[in-house]
N, C-alpha and C positions, 0 to 999 in steps of 0.2 A: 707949613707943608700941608698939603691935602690929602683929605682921608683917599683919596683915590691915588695918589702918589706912593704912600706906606709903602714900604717891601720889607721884607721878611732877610736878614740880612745875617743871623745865625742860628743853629739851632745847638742845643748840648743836651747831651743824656750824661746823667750821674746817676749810678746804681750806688743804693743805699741799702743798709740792714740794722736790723733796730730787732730789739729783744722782742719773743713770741714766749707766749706760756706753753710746757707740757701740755697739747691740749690730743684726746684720743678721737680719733677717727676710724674709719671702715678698711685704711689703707696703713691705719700703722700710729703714728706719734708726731705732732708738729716737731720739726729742728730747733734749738736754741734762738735760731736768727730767721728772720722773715725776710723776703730780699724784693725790694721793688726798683722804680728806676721814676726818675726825675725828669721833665725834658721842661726845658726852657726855650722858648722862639722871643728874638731880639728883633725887634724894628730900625728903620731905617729912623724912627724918630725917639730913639732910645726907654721905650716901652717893653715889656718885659712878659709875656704868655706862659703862664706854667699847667704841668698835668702830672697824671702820676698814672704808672703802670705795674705791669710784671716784672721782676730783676733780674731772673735765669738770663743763662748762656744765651740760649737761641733766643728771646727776646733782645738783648743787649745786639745781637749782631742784623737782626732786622731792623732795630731801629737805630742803628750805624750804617746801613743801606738806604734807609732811607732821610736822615737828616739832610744832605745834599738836594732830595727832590723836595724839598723845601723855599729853600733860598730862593729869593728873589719873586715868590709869591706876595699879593695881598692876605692880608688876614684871611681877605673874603671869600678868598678862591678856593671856596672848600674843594669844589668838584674838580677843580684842575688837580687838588691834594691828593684825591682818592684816585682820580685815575691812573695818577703818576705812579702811587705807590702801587697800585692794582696791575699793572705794567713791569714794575720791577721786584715786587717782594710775593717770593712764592712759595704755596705751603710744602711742611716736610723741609724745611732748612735749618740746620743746627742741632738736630737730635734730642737730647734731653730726655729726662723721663717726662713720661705723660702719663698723668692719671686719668681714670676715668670718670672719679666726683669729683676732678677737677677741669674743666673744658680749657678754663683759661691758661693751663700746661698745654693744649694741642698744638703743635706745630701749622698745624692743618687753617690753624685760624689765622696766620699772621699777620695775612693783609688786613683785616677786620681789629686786631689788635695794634696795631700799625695806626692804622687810620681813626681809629677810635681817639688814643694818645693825640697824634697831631692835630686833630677835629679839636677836642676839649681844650688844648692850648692856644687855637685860632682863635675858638670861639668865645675866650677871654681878652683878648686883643680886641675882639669886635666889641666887647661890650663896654671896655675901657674907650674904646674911640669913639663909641654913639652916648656913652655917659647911661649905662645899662646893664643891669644884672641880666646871667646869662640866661634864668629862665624868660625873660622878656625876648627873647630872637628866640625864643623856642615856642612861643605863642603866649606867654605870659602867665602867670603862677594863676593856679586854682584852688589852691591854701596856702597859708602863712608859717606856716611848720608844717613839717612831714614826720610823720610816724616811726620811728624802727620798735625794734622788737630786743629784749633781752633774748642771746644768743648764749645758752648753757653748753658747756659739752663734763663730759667723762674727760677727768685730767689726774696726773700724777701730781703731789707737791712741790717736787722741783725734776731738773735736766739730768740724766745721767751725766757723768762725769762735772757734774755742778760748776759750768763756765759762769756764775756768776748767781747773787744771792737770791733765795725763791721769792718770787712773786706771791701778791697777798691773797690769795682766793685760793689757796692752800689745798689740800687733796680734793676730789669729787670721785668717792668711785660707788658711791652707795647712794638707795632716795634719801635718808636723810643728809646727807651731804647735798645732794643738788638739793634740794629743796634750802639749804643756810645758801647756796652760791645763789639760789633766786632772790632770798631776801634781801642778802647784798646789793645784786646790780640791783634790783629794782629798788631798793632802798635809796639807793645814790644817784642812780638815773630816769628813775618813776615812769621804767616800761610799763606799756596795758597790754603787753600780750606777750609771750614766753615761747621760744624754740630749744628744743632739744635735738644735739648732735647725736645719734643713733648709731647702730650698726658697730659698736664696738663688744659690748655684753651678749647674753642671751638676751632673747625676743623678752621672755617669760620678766626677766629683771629690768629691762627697758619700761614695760608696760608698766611694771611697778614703781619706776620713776616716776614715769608720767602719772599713776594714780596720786602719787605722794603730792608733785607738783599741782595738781588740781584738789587734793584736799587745803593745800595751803593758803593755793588762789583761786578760789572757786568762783572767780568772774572774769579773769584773765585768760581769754584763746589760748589754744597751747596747739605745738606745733611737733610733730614729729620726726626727724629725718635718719632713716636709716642709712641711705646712700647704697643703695642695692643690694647692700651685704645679708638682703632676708631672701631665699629661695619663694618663689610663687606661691607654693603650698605656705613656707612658712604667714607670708604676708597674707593671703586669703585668713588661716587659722588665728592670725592675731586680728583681723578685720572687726569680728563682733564687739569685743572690747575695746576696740580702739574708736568706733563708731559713737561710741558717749563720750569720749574724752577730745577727739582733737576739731580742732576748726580745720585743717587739714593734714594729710597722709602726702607725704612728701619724699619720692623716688625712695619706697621699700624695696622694691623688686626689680632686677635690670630690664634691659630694653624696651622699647614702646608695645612689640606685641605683650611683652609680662604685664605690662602696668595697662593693655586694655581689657585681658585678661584676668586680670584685679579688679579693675574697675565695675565688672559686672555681682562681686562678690563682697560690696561698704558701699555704703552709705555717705561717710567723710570722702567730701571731693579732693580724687588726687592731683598733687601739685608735684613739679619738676624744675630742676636747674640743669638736669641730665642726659634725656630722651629728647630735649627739642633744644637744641641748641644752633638749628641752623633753619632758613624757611624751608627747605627740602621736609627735613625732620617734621617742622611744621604743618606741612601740607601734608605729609601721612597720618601726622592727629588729628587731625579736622577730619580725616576720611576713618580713624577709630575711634573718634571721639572716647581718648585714652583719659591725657590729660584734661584737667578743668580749668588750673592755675599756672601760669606759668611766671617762675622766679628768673625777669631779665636780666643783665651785666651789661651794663655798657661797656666793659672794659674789650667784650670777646664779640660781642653783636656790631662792631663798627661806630661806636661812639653814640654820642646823645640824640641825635635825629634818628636815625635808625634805630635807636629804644622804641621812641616817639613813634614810628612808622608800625613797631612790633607791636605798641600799644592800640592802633587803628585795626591792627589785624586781629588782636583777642577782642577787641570789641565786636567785628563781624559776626568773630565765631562766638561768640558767647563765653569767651573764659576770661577769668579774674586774674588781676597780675597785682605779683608784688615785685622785691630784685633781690640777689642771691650777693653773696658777699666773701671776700677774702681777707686773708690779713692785710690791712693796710692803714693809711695815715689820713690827714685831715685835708689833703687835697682830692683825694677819691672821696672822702664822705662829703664835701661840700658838690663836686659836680654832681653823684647821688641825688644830692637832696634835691639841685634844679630842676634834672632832669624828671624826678617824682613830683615837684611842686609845679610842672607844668601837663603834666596828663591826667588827666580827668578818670579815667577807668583805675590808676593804679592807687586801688582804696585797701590793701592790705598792707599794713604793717610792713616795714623792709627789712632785710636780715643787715646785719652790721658787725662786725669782729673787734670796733673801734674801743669799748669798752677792756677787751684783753690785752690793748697796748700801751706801753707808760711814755714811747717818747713821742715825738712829735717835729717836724720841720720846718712850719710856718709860724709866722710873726705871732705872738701873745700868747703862744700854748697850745694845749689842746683846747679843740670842739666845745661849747657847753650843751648841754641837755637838758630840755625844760620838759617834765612831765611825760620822758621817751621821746620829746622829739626836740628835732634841730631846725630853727629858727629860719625862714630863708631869706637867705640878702640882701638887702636893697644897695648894696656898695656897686660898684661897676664889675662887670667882666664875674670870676669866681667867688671873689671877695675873701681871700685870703690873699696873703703876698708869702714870699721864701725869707724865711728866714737863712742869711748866709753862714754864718755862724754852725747851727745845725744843722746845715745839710755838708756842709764840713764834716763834722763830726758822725753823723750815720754815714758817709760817704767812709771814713777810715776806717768804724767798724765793718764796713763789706771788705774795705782789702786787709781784716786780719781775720776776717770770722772762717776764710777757707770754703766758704759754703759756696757753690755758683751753681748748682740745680737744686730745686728741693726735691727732698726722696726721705718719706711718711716711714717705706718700708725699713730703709737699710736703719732707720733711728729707730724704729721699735726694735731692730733685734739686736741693740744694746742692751735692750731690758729682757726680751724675752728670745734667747737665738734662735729657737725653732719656729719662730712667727712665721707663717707663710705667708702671709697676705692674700689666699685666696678668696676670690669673691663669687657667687654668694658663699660664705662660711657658716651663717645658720637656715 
């Protein structure tokens, strides 16, 4: 059969759920269970496409909208993919909650979330048919490993109502507790640069994180992020001292006028995965020259090209990019790495959550990590395969864990009931 022949002949989404640690945020407390979804595209020549996404309700029912405008595509036909789906899946369908440190909950993005999914699956098909890794159709790798970063946060030792035994990185609720959960990942996984989850303590006790963590590693970047949960004022008042400690200051304060607001009052260039989540958003930073960094997602910007295209546009303007990260498994951390091992401007470090999860769905295990970074592939296509087996089995824990939206809030006020969740709260 000829590669111009192929069609695209089914698609399938399996939402899966796979243990998540206690971990604290600006919105509340990770759930027990992390929930993403699976999509597989089947060829007419019994070839096999996989990707991996968000697992909420309104995700699962956009891309049950859209696996039919699939069928019967080439691999190659990206833009007939996007248009289809840009035609039929519209934002604001299926409700859910939506956070605001979290974009890839928006409704608002589905077609982009959508097309992203079915993009990364395609474009592992194309690579298995031209006998090529997918950063090569992406214009071809410009390192051989990509960087991530240890990704700390403020965490409990185990889940309320303890659905199952604590995971090993055991409490974090003090500096010298982070500072043992830095030794660890970086012990195991030899990151060269360190982020901190914010915005759950006082400002005053954060900053004392982060001093503890730079006494420890006093050559390792360290990264801030409070997720807007600091008032303007608060963020301006922590600026001076945070000016000697981070490589950068990463969405303290909400919206784009705060953070350009901010911006006139530090020195550490501010970075975001928040304020520019879309080019609209874009094009208002460029005109406040707010942001300096911006943390891309392929998962919510419309897939790997469209990274690729976002990275052309921080080049214009002068700002530095890294990518911003959710809980997830080894087939987002392998499209990740491509998509970084083929852009030239994206020289910071990447965030990753992949360190806080034990199980995994593809073939030989988890990921390995050489010296913080992950190797990129010369196999064809993602260079992973599905393990059928595990994706079995995280597919059962989603239909017992009960969980079909995540919601930060209503799990912290297990712990604490009068939690509000308002933001900013210092």
């Amino acid at each position: 059969m000829r590669q111009n022949d192929i069609r695209i002949t089914h698609a399938r989404v399996t939402p899966i759920a796979f243990r998540d640690a206690p971990l604290l945020n600006a919105s509340g407390i990770h759930e027990p269970w992390a929930l993403r979804s699976i999509i597989e595209l089947e060829t007419s020549d019994g070839r096999l496409g996989i990707a991996e996404t968000y697992g909420d309700a309104p995700m699962l029912l956009a891309l049950e909208q859209a696996r039919p405008l699939v069928t019967g595509l080439s691999p190659f036909d990206l833009n007939a993919m996007e248009q289809r789906v840009r035609a039929s899946i519209k934002p604001g369908q299926g409700g859910g909650v939506q956070f605001e440190l979290a974009p890839g909950s928006h409704t608002a993005k589905n077609a982009e979330k959508v097309i992203s999914a079915l993009e990364v699956a395609m474009l592992d098909l194309q690579g298995q048919l031209l006998g090529l890794p997918i950063c090569d159709l992406l214009g071809g790798a410009v390192r051989d490993a990509v960087p991530y970063s240890a990704y700390l946060f403020y965490k409990y030792a185990e889940h309320a109502e303890k659905p199952y035994a604590p995971d090993a990185w055991g409490e974090a609720v003090t500096p010298e507790q982070l500072v043992k959960q830095a030794q660890a990942m970086v012990s195991q996984y030899g990151f060269k640069s360190i982020k901190l989850k914010g915005g759950v303590f006082t400002p005053a006790e954060e900053i004392a994180g982060i001093k503890a963590l730079r006494k420890a590693f006093p050559d390792h970047p360290l990264r801030l992020d409070p997720n807007a949960n600091w008032s303007l004022q608060t963020s301006i008042d922590a600026a001076p001292e945070l000016d000697e400690l981070l490589e950068y200051y990463e969405d303290p304060t909400p919206g784009l006028e705060g953070m350009a607001q901010l911006a006139g009052h530090c020195r550490s260039p501010l970075a975001t995965n928040m304020v520019v989540t879309t080019m609209d958003e874009f094009r208002r930073n460029a005109a406040l020259k707010a942001v300096k960094i911006l943390l891309s997602d392929h998962h919510y910007w419309g897939g790997l090209r469209a990274t690729a295209s976002l990275a052309r546009m921080c080049e214009v303007f002068g700002m530095g990019m890294s990518m911003h990260s959710n809980s997830h498994l080894g087939i987002s951390l392998m499209a990740m790495t491509h998509a970084a091992a083929a852009i030239p401007n994206l020289t910071y470090a990447c965030d990753t959550h992949y360190p806080w999860q034990e199980e995994e769905v593809i073939k030989g295990g988890r990921i390995k990590f050489d010296q913080g970074t992950v190797k990129v592939p010369s196999a064809p296509g993602l260079g992973v395969e599905l393990d059928p087996t595990k994706l079995a089995e995280l597919h059962q824990q989603y239909l017992d864990c009960g969980i079909r939206n995540r919601n930060d809030l209503a799990q912290m006020r297990k712990y604490q009931p009068a939690f509000s969740g308002i933001s900013p709260r210092f």
